[in-house]
C-alpha positions as CSV (number, residue, x, y, z in Angstrom):
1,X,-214.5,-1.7,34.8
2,X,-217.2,0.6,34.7
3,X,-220.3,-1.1,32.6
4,X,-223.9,-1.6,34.4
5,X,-223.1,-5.0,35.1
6,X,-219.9,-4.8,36.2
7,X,-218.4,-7.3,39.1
8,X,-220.5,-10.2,37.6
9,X,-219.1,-13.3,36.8
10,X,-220.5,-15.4,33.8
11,X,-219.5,-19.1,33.5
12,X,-220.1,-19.8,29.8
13,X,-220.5,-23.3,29.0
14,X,-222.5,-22.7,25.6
15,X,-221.2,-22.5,22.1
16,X,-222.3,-21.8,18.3
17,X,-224.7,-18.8,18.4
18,X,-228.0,-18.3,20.7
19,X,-225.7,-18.9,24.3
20,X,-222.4,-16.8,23.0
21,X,-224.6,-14.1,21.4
22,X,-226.5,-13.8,25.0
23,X,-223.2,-13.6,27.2
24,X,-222.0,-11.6,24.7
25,X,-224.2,-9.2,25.1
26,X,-223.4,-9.4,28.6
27,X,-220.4,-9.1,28.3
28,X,-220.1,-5.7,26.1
29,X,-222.2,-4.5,29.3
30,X,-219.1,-5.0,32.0
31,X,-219.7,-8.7,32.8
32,X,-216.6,-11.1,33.0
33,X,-217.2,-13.7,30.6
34,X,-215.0,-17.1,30.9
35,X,-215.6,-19.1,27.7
36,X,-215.1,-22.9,28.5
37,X,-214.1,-24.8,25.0
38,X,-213.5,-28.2,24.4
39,X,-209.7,-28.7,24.0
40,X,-208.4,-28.8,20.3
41,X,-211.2,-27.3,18.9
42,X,-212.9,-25.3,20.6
43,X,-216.0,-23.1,19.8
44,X,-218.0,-25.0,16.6
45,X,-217.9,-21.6,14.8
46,X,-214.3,-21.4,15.3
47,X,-214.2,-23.8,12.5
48,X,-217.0,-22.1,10.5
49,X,-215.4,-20.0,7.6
50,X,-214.7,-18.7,5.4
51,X,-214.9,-15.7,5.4
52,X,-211.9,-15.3,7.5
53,X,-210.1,-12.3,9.4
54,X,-206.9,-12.1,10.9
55,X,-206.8,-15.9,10.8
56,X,-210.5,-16.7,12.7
57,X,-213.7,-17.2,10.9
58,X,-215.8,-14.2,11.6
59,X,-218.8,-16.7,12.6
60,X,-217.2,-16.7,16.0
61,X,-215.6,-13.3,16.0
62,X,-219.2,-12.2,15.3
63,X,-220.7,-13.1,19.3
64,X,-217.1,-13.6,21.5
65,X,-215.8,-10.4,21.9
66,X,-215.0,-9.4,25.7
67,X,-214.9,-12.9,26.9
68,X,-212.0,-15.0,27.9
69,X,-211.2,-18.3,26.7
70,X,-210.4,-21.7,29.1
71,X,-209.6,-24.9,27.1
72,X,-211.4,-28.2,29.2
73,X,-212.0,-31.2,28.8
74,X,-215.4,-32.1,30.7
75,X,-214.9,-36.0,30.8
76,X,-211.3,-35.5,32.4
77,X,-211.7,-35.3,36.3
78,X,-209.5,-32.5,37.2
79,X,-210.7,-30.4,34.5
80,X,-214.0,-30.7,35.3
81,X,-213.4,-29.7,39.2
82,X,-211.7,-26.4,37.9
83,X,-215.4,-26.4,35.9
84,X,-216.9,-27.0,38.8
85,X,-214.6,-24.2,40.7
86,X,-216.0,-21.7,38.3
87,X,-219.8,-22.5,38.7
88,X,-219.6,-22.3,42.4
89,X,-217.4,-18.8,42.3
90,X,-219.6,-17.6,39.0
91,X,-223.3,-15.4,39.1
92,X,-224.1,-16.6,36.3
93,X,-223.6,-19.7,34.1
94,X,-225.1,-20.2,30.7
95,X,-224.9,-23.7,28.5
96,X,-226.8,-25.6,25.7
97,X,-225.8,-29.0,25.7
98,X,-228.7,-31.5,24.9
99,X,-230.9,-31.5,28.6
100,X,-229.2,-34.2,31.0
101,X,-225.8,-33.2,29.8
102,X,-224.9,-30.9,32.6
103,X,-226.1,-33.5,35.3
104,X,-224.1,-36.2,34.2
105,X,-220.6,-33.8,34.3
106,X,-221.7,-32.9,37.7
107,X,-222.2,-29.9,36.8
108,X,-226.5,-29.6,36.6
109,X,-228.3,-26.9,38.4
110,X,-229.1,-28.8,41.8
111,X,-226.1,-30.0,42.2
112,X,-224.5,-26.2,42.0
113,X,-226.9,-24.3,43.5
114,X,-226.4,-25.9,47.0
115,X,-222.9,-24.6,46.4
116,X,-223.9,-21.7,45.3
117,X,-227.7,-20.6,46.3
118,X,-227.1,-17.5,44.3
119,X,-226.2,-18.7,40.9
120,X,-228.6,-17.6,38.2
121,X,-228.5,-21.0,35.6
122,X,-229.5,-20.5,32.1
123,X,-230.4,-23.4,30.1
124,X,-230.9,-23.1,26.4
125,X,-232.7,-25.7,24.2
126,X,-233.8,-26.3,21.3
127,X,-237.4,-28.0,22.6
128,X,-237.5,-27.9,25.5
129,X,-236.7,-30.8,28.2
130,X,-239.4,-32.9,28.4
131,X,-241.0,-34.7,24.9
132,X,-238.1,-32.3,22.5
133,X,-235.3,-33.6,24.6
134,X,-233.7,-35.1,21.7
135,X,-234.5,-33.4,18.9
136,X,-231.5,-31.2,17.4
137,X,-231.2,-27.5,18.3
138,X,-230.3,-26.0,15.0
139,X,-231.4,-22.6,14.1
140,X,-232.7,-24.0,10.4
141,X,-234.6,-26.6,11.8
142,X,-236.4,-24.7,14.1
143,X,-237.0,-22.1,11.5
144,X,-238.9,-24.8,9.4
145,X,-240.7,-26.8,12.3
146,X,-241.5,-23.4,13.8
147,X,-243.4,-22.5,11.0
148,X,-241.2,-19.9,10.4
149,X,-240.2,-21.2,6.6
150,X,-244.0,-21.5,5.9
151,X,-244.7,-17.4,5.7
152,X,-241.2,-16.7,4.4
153,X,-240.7,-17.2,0.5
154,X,-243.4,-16.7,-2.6
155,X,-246.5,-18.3,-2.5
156,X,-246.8,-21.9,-3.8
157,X,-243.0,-21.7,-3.8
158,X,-240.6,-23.8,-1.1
159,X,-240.3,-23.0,2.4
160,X,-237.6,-20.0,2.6
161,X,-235.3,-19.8,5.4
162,X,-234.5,-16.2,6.8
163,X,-230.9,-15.1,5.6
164,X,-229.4,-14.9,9.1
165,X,-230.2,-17.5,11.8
166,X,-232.8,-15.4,13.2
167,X,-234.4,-17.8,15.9
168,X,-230.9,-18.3,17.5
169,X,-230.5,-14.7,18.0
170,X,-234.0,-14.0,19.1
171,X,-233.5,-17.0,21.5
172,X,-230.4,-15.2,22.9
173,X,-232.1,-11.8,23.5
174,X,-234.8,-13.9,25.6
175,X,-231.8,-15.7,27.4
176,X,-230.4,-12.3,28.7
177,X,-233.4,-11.0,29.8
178,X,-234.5,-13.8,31.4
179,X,-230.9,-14.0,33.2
180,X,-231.2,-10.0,34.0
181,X,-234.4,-10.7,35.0
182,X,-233.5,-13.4,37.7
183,X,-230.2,-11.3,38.6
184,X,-232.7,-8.7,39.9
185,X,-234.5,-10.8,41.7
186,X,-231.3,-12.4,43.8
187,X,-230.2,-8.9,44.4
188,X,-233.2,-8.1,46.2
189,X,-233.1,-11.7,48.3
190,X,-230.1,-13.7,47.4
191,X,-231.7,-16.2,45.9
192,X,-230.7,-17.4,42.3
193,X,-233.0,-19.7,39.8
194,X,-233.0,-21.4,36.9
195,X,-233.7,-19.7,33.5
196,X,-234.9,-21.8,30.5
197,X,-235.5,-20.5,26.9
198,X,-235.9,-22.8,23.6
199,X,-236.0,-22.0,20.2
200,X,-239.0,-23.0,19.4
201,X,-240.7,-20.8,22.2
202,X,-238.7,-18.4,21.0
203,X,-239.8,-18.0,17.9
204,X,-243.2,-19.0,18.4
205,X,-243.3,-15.4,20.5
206,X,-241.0,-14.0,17.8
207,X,-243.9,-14.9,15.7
208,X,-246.2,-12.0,16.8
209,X,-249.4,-11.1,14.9
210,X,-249.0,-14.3,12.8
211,X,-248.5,-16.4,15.9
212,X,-251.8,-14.2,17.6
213,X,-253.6,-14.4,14.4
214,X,-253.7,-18.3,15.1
215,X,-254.0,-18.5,18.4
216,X,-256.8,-16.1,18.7
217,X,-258.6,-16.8,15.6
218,X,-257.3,-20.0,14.3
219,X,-256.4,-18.3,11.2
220,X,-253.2,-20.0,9.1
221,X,-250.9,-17.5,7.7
222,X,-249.3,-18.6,4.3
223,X,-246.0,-17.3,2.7
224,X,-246.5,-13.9,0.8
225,X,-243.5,-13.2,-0.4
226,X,-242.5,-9.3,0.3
227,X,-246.4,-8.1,0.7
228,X,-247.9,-8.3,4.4
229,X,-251.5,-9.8,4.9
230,X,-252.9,-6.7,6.4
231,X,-251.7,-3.4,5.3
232,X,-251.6,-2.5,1.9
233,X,-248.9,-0.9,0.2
234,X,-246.6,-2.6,2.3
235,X,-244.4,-4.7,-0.1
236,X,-241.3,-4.1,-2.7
237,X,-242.2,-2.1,-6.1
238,X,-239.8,-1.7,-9.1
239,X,-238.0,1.9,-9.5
240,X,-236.7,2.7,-13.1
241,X,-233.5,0.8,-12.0
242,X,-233.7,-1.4,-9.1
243,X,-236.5,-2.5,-6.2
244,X,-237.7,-0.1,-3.9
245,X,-239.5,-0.7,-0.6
246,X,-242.7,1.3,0.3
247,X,-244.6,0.7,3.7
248,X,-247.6,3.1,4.4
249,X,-249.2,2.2,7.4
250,X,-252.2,4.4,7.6
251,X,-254.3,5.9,5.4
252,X,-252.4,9.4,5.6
253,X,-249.1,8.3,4.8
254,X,-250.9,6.5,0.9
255,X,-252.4,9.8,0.7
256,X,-248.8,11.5,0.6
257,X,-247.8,8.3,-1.3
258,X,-250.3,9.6,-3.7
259,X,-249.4,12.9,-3.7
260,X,-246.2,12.7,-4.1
261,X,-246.3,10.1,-7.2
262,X,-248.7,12.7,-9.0
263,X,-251.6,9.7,-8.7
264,X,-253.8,11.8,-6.3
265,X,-256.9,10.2,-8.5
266,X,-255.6,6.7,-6.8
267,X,-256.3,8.3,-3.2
268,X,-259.7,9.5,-3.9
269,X,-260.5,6.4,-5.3
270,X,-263.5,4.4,-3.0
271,X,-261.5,0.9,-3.6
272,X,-258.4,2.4,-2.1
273,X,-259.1,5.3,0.5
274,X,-259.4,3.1,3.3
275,X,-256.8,0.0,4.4
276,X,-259.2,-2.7,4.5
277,X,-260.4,-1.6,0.9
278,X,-256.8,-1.9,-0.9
279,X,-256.3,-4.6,1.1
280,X,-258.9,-6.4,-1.1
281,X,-258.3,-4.5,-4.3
282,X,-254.0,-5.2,-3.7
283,X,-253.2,-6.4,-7.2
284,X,-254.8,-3.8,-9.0
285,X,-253.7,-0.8,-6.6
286,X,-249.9,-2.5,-6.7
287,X,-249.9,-2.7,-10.7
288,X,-250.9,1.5,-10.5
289,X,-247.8,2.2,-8.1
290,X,-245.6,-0.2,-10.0
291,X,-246.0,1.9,-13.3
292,X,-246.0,4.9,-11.0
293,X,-242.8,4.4,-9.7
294,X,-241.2,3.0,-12.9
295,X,-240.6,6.7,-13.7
296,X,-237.8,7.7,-11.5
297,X,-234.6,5.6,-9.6
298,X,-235.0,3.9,-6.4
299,X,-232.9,6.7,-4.8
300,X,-234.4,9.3,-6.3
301,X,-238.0,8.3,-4.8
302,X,-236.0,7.3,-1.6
303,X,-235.4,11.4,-1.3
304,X,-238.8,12.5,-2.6
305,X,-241.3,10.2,-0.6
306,X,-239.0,10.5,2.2
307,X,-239.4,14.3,2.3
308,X,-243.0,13.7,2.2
309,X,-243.7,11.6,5.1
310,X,-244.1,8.7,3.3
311,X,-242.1,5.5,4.6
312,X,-239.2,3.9,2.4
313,X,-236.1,2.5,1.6
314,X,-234.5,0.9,-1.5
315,X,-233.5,-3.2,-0.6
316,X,-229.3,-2.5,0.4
317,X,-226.8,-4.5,0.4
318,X,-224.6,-5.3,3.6
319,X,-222.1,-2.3,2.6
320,X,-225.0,0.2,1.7
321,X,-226.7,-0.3,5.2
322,X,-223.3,0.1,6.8
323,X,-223.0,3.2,4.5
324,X,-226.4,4.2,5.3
325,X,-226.2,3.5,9.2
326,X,-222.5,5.6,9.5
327,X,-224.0,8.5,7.4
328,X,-226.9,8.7,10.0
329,X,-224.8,8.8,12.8
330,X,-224.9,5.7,14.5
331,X,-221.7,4.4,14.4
332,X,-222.2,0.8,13.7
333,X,-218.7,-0.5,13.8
334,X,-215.9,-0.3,16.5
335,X,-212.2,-1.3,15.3
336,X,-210.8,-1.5,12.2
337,X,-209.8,-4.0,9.4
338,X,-209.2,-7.3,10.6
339,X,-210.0,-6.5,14.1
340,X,-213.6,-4.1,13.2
341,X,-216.6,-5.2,14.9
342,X,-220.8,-4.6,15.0
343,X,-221.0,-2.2,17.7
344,X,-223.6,-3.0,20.7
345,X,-226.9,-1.5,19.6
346,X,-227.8,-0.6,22.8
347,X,-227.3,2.7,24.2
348,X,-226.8,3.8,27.8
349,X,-226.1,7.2,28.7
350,X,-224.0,6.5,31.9
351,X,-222.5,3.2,31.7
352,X,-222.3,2.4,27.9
353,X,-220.9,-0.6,26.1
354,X,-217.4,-0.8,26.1
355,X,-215.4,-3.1,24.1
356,X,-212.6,-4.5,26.3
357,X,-211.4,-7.2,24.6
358,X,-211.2,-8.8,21.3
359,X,-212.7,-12.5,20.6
360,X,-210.1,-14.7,22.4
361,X,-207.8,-17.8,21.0
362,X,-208.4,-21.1,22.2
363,X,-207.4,-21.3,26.0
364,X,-205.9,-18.4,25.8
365,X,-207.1,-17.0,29.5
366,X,-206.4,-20.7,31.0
367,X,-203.6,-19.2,33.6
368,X,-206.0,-16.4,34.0
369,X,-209.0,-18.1,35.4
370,X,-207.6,-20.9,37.1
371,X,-205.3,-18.2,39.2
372,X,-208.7,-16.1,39.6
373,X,-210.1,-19.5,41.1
374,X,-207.6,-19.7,43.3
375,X,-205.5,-23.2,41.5
């Protein structure tokens, strides 16, 4: 094994999406990741389908890769002293069960790290430990507590989820750096700690310049659908055959947009030469571009304001951004058919991501792990 963090061993005691996705991502970077399922089932997500490939649902194919599988049962004795076993031998150990859940398996953080002083102990929550203890760590309803829902969708309309389960997978990303973070710090004095990310902190960060907008100037962002409260164009406009994206940032690139949609009259106007002016003029500036840009396809002004400067994209579908991405060079998928995968989007020129193993069967490196633990 030749990844950056090869030799480390990751106890993974987490399951569904935010904890799989973060040792996952571990994982792909030379860690040795032992999954610990319950017994006959396993993994939620291995139940979460279809869509199916070679037999699994590609939920959990989508975050398992490079990770071995040991089936047991928590509440049985023995199986939870080969737990135990692995915690004490392990660098790392990552779960998400509801706060207090660990402690009472004997498996909590001050418990183990007497055992093991060096173990870096990831906790992932939903709400933290304290008031949020109880409250369900689902991706959907952080979304809408979060406030997430409430800028995503038309105005006056619903609150609109995100298509993916976004806050589980930004929570993950903070989970590995926090645990790369701590793993730095015990290499330079042997001392582990305890890493704790929630969803809703998560996304609250994830949140950005909506999130600073409030907390700086108490200002409460509403859903806009696809235009963006502070630059202007920056929204979706209608091509002679299907939507097209347009985002000009500064006042150079609307210039080119201009330009290059024969409307140079629109940059010399006084309403629009400057952001904060079509900012307050948006509908009418939008309805000029919109009749604009009825003139041509969405790929054909893809091409033209592309080649001048002026950022773009028509709105793809799945295939058409895998399309897209292999026809730029970057290789998004390793394997094929049944077995393909999204490649790590990371890139490391000496020790890259490698892909070692595929997502495992249920208890499938039991013998494995319990003769690396010395059973």
């Amino acid at each position: 094994m030749s990844g950056a963090l090869s030799g480390l061993l990751v106890a993974d005691f987490s399951r569904v999406l935010a904890g799989p996705y973060a040792t996952m991502l571990l994982a792909d970077l030379g860690a040795d990741v032992v999954k610990v399922e319950r017994p006959g089932g396993g993994d939620d997500t291995r139940s979460w389908g279809p869509p199916h490939a070679g037999g699994e649902a590609t939920y959990f194919l989508a975050v398992n890769r490079n990770k071995r599988s040991i089936a047991l049962d928590l509440r049985d004795p023995a199986d939870a002293e080969v737990a135990r076993a692995l915690a004490t031998r392990a660098d790392v150990l990552v779960e998400n069960f509801r706060p207090g859940t660990m402690d009472r398996l004997g498996l909590g953080y001050d418990k183990l790290r007497a055992a093991n002083p060096g173990l870096v102990y990831c906790s992932i929550t939903g709400f933290g430990e304290g008031e949020g203890a109880e409250l369900p760590g689902y991706d959907l309803i952080a979304q809408a507590v979060g406030g997430l829902m409430s800028v995503t969708g038309e105005p006056d309309g619903p609150g609109t989820k995100a298509g993916v389960a976004l806050v589980d997978v930004i929570t993950g990303l903070h989970a590995s750096l926090g645990m790369l973070a701590a793993l730095r710090h015990r290499d330079a004095t042997g001392q582990g700690q305890r890493v704790t990310v929630s969803l809703l902190s998560s996304l609250l960060s994830a949140m950005t310049n909506l999130a600073s907008g409030y907390a700086a100037a108490g200002v409460v962002p509403s859903a806009m659908g696809n235009r963006h409260p502070s630059i202007v164009p920056y929204e979706v406009f209608r091509a002679a055959d299907r939507p097209i994206v347009i985002a000009a940032g500064n006042d150079r690139q609307f210039r080119a947009l201009c330009e290059a949609l024969g409307r140079g009259d629109l940059a010399a106007d006084p309403r629009y030469a400057a952001n904060s002016g079509r900012v307050a003029h948006r509908d009418e500036l939008c309805a000029e571009l919109d009749r604009a840009l009825s003139a041509r396809s969405a790929d054909a002004w893809f091409a033209a304001l592309t080649a001048a400067g002026v950022p773009c994209g028509p709105i793809n579908t799945m295939a058409d951004a895998f399309a897209l991405a292999t026809e730029l060079g970057l290789n998004p998928l390793v394997g094929e058919g049944p077995a393909a995968q999204v490649a790590n989007p990371v890139g490391l020129g000496r020790t890259p991501a490698e892909y070692r193993l595929a997502p495992p069967s249920l208890g499938q490196d039991d013998q494995w792990v319990r003769e690396l633990l010395g059973d």
